[in-house]
C-alpha positions in Angstrom: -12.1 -28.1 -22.5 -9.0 -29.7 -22.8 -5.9 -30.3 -20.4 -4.1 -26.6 -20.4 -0.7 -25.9 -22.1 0.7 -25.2 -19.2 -0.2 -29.0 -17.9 1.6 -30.1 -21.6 4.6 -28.2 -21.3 5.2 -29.0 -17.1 5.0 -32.7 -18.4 7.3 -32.0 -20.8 9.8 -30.0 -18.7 9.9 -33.3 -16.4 10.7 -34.8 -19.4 7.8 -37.6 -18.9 5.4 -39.6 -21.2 2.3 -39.5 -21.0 2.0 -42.6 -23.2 3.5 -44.6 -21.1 1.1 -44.5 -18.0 2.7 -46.9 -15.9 6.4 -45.3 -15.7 4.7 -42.0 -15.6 2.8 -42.6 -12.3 6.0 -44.5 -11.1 8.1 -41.8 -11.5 5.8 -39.0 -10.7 4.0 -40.4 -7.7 7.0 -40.6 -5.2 8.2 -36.8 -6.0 4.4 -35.8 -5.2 4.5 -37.7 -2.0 7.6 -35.8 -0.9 5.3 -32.8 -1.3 6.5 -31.4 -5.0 3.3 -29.1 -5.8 4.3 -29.6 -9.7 4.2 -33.3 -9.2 1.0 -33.2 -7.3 -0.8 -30.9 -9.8 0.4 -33.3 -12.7 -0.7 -36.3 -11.0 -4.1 -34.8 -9.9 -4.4 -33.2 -13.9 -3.4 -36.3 -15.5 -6.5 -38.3 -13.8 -8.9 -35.6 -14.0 -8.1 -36.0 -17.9 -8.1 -39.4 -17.6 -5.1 -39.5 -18.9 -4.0 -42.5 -16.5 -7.3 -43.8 -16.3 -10.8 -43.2 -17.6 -11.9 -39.6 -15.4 -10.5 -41.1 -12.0 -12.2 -38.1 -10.1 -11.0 -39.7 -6.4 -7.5 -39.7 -7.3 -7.7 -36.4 -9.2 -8.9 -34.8 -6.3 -6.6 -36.3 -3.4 -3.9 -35.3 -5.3 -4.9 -32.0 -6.4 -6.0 -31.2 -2.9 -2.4 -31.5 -1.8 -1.1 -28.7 -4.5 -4.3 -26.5 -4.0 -3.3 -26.2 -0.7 -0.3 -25.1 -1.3 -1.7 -22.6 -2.9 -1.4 -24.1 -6.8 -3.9 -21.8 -8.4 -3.9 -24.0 -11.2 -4.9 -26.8 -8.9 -7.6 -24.9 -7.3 -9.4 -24.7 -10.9 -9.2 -28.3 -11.5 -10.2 -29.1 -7.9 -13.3 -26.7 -8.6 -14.1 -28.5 -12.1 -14.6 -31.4 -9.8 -16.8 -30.5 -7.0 -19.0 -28.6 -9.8 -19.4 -31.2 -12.0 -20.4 -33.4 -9.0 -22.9 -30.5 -8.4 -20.9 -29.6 -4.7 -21.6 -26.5 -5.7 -20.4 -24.4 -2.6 -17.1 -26.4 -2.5 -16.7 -25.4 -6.5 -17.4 -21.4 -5.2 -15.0 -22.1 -3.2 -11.8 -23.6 -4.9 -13.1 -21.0 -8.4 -12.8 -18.3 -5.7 -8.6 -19.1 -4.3 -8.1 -19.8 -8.0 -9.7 -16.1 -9.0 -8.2 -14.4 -6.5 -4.6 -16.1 -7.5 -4.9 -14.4 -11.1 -6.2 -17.2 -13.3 -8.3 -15.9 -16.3 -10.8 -18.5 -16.5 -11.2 -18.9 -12.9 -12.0 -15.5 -12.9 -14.2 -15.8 -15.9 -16.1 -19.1 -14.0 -16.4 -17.6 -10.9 -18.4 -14.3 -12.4 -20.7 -16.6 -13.9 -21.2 -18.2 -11.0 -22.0 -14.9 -9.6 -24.1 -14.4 -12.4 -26.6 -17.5 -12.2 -26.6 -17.7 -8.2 -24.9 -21.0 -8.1 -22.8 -22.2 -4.7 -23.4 -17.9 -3.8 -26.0 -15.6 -3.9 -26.9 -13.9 -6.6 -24.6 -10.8 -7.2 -24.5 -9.0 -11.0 -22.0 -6.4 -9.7 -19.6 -9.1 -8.8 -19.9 -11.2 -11.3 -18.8 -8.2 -14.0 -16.2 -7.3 -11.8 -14.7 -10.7 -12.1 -15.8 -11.0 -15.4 -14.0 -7.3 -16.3 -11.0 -8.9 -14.5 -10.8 -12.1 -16.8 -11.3 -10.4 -19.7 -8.5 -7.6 -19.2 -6.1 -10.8 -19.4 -7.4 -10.8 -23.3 -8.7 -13.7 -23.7 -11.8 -13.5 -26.5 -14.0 -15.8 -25.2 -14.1 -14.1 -21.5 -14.1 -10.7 -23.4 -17.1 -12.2 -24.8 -18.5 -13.3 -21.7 -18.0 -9.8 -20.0 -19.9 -8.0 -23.0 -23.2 -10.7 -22.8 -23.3 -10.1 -18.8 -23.3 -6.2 -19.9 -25.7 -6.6 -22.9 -28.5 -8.8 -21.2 -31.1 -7.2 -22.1 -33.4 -10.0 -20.1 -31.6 -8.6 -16.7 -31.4 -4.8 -18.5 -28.5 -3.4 -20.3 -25.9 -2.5 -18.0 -23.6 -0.5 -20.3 -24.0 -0.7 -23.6 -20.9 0.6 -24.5 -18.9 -0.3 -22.9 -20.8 -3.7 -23.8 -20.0 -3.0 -27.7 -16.5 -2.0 -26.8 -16.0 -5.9 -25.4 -17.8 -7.3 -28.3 -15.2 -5.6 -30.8 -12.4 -6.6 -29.1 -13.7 -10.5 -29.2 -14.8 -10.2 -31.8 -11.9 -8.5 -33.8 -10.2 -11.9 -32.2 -12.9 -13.7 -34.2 -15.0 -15.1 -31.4 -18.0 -16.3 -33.9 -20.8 -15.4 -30.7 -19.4 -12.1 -30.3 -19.7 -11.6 -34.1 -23.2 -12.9 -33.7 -24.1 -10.4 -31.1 -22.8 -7.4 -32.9 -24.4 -8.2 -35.6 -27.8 -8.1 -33.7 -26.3 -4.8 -32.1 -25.9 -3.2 -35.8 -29.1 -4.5 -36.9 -31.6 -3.0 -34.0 -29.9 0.1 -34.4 -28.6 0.2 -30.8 -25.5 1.9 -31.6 -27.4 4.6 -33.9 -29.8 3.6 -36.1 -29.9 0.5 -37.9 -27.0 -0.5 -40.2 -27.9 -3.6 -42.0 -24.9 -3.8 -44.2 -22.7 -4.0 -40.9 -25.0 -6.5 -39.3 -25.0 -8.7 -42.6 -21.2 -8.5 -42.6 -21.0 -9.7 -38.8 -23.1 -12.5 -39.3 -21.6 -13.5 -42.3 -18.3 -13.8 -40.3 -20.1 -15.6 -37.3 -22.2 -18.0 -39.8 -18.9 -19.4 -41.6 -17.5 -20.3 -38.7 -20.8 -22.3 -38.2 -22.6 -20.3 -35.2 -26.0 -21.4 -35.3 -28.1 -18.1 -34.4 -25.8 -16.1 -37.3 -26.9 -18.7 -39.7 -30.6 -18.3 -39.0 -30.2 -14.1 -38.4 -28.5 -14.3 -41.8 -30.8 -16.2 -43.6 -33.7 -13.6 -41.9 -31.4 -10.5 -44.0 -31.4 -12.4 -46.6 -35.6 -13.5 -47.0 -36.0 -9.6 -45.8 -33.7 -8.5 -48.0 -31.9 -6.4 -45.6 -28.7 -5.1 -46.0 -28.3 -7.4 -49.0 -30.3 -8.3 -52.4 -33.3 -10.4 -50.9 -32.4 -14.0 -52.1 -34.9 -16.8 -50.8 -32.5 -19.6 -51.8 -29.7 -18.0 -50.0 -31.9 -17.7 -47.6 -33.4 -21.3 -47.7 -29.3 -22.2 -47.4 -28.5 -20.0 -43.6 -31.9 -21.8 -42.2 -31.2 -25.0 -43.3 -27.7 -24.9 -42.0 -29.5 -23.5 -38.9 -32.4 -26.1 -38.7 -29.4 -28.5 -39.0 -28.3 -27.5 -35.6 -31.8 -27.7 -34.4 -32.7 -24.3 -34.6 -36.5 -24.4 -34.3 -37.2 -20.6 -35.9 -35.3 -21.7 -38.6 -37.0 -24.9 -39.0 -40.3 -23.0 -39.3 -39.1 -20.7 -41.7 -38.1 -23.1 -44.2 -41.4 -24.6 -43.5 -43.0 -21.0 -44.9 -40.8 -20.6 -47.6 -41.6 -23.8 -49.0 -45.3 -23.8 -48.4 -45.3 -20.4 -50.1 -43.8 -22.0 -53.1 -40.7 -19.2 -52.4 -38.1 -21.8 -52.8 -37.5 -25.6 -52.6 -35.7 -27.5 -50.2 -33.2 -28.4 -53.2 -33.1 -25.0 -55.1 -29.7 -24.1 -54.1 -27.6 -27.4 -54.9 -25.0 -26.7 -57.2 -26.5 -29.5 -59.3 -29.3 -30.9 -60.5 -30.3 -32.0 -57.4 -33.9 -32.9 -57.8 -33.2 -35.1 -61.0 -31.0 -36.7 -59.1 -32.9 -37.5 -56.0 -30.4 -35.2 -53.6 -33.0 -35.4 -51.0 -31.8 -35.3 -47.0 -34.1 -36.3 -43.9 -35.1 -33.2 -43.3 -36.1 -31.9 -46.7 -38.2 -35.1 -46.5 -39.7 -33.6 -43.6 -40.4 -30.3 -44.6 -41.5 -31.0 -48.2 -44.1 -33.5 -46.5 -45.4 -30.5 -44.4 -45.8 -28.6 -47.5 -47.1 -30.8 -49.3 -49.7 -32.2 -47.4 -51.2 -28.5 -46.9 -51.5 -28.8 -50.8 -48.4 -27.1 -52.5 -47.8 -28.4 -55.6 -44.2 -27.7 -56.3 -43.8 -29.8 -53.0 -46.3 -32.3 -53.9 -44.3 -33.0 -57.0 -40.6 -32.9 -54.9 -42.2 -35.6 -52.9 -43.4 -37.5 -55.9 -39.7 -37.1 -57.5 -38.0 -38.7 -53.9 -40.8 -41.7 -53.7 -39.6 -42.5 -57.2 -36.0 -42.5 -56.6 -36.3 -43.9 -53.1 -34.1 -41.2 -51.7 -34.3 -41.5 -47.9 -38.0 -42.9 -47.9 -38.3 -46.3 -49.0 -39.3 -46.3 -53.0 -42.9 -46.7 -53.5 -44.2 -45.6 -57.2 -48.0 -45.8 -56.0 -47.2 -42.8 -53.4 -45.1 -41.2 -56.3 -48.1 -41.7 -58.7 -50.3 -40.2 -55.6 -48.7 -37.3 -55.4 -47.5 -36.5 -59.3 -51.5 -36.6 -60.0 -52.3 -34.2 -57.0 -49.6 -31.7 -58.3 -50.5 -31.8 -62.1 -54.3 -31.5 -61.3 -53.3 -27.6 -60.3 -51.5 -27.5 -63.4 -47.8 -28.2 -62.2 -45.9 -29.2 -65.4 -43.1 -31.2 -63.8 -45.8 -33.4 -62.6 -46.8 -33.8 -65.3 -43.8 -35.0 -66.8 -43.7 -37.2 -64.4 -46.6 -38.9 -65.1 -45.8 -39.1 -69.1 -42.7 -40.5 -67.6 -44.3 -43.0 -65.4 -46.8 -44.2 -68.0 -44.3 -44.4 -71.0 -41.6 -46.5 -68.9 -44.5 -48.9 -66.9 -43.3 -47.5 -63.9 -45.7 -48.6 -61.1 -47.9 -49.1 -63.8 -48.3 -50.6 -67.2 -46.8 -49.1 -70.0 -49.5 -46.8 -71.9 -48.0 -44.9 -74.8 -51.5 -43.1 -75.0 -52.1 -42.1 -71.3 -47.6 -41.1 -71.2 -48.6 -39.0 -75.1 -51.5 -37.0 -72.8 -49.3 -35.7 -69.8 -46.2 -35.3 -71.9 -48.3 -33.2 -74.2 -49.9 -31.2 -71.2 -46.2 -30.6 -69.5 -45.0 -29.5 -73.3 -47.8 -26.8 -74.1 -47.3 -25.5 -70.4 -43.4 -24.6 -71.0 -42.0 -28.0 -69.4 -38.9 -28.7 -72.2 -37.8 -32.0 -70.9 -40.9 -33.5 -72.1 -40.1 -32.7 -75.5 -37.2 -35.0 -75.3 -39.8 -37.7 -73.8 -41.9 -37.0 -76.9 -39.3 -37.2 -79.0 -38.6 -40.9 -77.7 -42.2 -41.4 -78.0 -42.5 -40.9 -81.4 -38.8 -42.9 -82.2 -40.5 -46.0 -80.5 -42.9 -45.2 -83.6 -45.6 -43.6 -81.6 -48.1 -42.1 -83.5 -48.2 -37.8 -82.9 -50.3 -36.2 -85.3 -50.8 -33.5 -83.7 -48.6 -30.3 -85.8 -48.2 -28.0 -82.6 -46.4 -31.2 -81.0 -44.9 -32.1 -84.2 -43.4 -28.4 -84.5 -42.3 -28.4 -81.0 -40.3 -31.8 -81.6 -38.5 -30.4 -84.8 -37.3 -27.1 -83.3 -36.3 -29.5 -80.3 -34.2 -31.8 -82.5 -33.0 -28.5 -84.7 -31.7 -26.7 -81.9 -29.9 -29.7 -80.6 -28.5 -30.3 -83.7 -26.8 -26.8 -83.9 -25.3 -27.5 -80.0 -23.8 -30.7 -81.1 -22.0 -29.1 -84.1 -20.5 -26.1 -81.8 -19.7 -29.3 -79.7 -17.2 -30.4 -82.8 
C-alpha cells in the first residue's frame, strides 16, 4: 500500500511540504487541535506513513481517532490498518465497518474479506460478497478481482460461476495479471463450455508477462503439454523457471523432470551460447545436480562444463573430470570433448596428446564438430593422426571453413 491520492493532493491543497517535517507538524498540529478533521486526518496519515517519523503508530492513531470520530471515513480506514496490524482484530472490524458503511471501496473490499476468513466477526460468506459486490461496483480491478475469487472458490464451492467469470473479465479487461490468471484456468477446465486451450494460453500469457507466478507455471504446463500451443519443452523450461524463481515448488519439480528426462537443459533457451560460456545460475546448479546424480548424462556433462568454468560452484577440475568421464562412459559426445579438451590443455591433469587424440576422436566419429577443430589443433602442434577417416574429417573441416571465410570477404 501506499499513502492515498487523496492524502497527496489534501497536502497539497494546504499548500504544505512534506519534506520539511518540522514546519509541517508546526503548522499542521495547531489547526488539528482546534478540531480541523482535514488537519487531523493529515497528521494521523503522515505518521502512519511515517512520513514524520519512522511508523509512529501512537501518534497516528490519537490523531486519527479525533477525525474518525468525526466521522472521516478516510480516517476510519487508516485507524483500522492499525488495530489490524497490531492483531486488535475486533477494533479493526470495527473502524473497516464505519469506513464501509461511509462508501470507501477498499474498506468495503477489507471488510468482505474479513467476513470471508472469520477475523474480528464470525464467519459470514453472504456478507462478505455483499460487501465485496459493493467495492467492486466502485470499479476498482483489484476488488472486481476479489469479488470474482470469493465467487469462484471452489474449496468453499462455486457460488456463481457466472457471474464469477463476468467479474473476472471486467478485472481483467483492466489488466489485473490474477484475474488473467484465473480465467485462464476457467478457459482451460472447460468451465465455461468445454475446454478452450487457445483462450487459456492467451490469458496466461497476458498474466505471465506481467510476472504472475501461477500464469508462468500454468503456461509453461501448455506449453510441455502442448496445449493450445506447439508443445515446446524449452519454452516450457523458460515459464517454470521464471516460476521456480518465485519459489514455485510445482514448477521447481517440473524442471527437475524435464531435465532428468534429458527433454531440455537448464540452459537450452539462452539466446547464446550459454553453456560454452558457463551461463550457469544457483538454481540450474541445483537442478542439474539432481539430474545428474540420478545418472543423466546430458546433466552429468552440464555439471562437468560449470566445475570447469567455476560458474557459481567453486572451480574444481577433478569434479569436472568426475563427471565428463561418467557422461562419456554412456556415450555422451560433449563429454567427450571435454575430456580431449582437458587432456590436450593439462587441465587438472597433465597434458597427454595421446589420451586428448582418444576422446577427441570418440566425440568426432559420434557427430560432436567442435572436436574437429580440437583435432585440427592437435595435429598443427604436429600431432601425429594417421588415422584417414580423422584425416578426412579434418580436411572437409578446414575446406568448408575456408569457403565461409571467402563469403566473409
Amino acid at each position: 500500500m501506499e499513502p492515498t491520492k487523496d492524502l497527496v493532493k489534501l497536502i497539497t491543497e494546504m499548500c504544505l511540504d512534506p519534506s520539511d517535517k518540522e514546519n509541517m507538524i508546526k503548522e499542521v498540529t495547531p489547526i488539528a487541535e482546534e478540531g480541523d478533521v482535514n488537519a487531523q486526518y493529515v497528521l494521523g496519515s503522515c505518521y502512519y506513513w511515517g512520513i514524520f517519523e519512522d511508523n509512529e503508530f501512537q501518534e497516528a492513531k490519537k490523531w486519527l481517532l479525533k477525525a474518525a470520530n468525526q466521522g472521516h471515513c478516510d480516517s476510519q480506514l487508516y485507524l483500522s490498518f492499525i488495530f489490524l496490524q497490531q492483531h486488535n482484530y475486533e477494533e479493526g472490524f470495527i473502524w473497516t465497518s464505519l469506513a464501509a458503511e461511509g462508501g470507501n471501496s477498499q474498506a468495503q473490499n477489507n471488510l468482505s474479506v474479513l467476513y470471508y476468513n472469520g477475523t474480528g466477526v464470525e464467519e459470514n460468506t453472504e456478507e462478505a460478497i455483499r460487501w465485496a459486490k459493493l467495492a467492486a461496483e466502485q470499479g476498482d480491478a483489484s476488488e472486481q478481482c476479489n469479488l470474482a475469487k470469493m465467487l469462484y472458490d471452489e474449496d468453499r464451492g462455486i457460488q456463481d460461476i457466472n457471474e464469477a467469470i463476468k467479474w473476472f473479465k471486467l478485472s481483467a479487461d483492466q489488466n489485473n495479471a490474477e484475474a488473467q490468471c484465473y480465467l485462464g484456468m476457467i478457459y482451460e477446465k472447460g468451465q465455461i463450455d468445454k475446454p478452450n486451450y487457445q483462450k487459456a494460453f492467451k490469458m496466461y500469457s497476458l498474466s505471465a508477462e506481467q510476472g504472475y507466478s501461477n500464469a508462468q507455471y500454468y503456461l509453461g504446463c501448455l506449453y510441455d503439454k502442448g496445449l493450445g500451443v506447439k508443445q515446446n519443452y524449452v519454452e516450457a523450461y523458460k515459464w517454470y523457471k521464471l516460476a521456480a524463481d518465485k519459489d514455485n515448488k510445482e514448477a521447481q519439480e517440473r524442471i527437475k523432470s524435464l531435465i532428468s528426462d534429458g527433454l531440455v537443459s537448464p540452459i537450452d533457451y539462452e539466446e547464446n551460447d550459454a553453456e560454452e560460456e558457463g551461463h550457469f545460475d544457483k538454481l540450474a546448479i541445483e537442478l542439474i545436480t539432481a539430474a545428474a546424480e540420478q545418472g543423466n548424462a546430458k546433466s552429468q556433462c552440464l555439471l562437468g562444463v560449470a566445475y570447469l568454468m567455476g560458474q557459481n560452484v567453486e572451480q574444481d577440475y577433478q569434479k569436472a573430470l568426475d563427471l565428463f568421464i561418467q557422461s562419456a562412459d554412456q556415450g555422451y559426445a560433449k563429454a567427450q570433448y571435454f575430456l580431449g579438451v582437458m587432456h590436450q590443455n593439462g587441465l587438472g591433469v597433465d597434458s597427454d596428446y595421446d589420451k586428448a587424440y582418444s576422446y577427441l576422436k570418440e566425440a568426432a566419429l559420434n557427430g560432436y564438430t567442435e572436436s574437429i577443430k580440437a583435432l585440427k589443433q592437435l595435429q598443427d602442434d604436429e600431432y601425429e593422426i594417421l588415422d584417414d577417416v580423422i584425416l578426412e574429417l579434418i580436411d572437409n573441416y578446414v575446406d568448408l571453413n575456408d569457403i565461409d571465410t571467402c563469403q566473409d570477404d
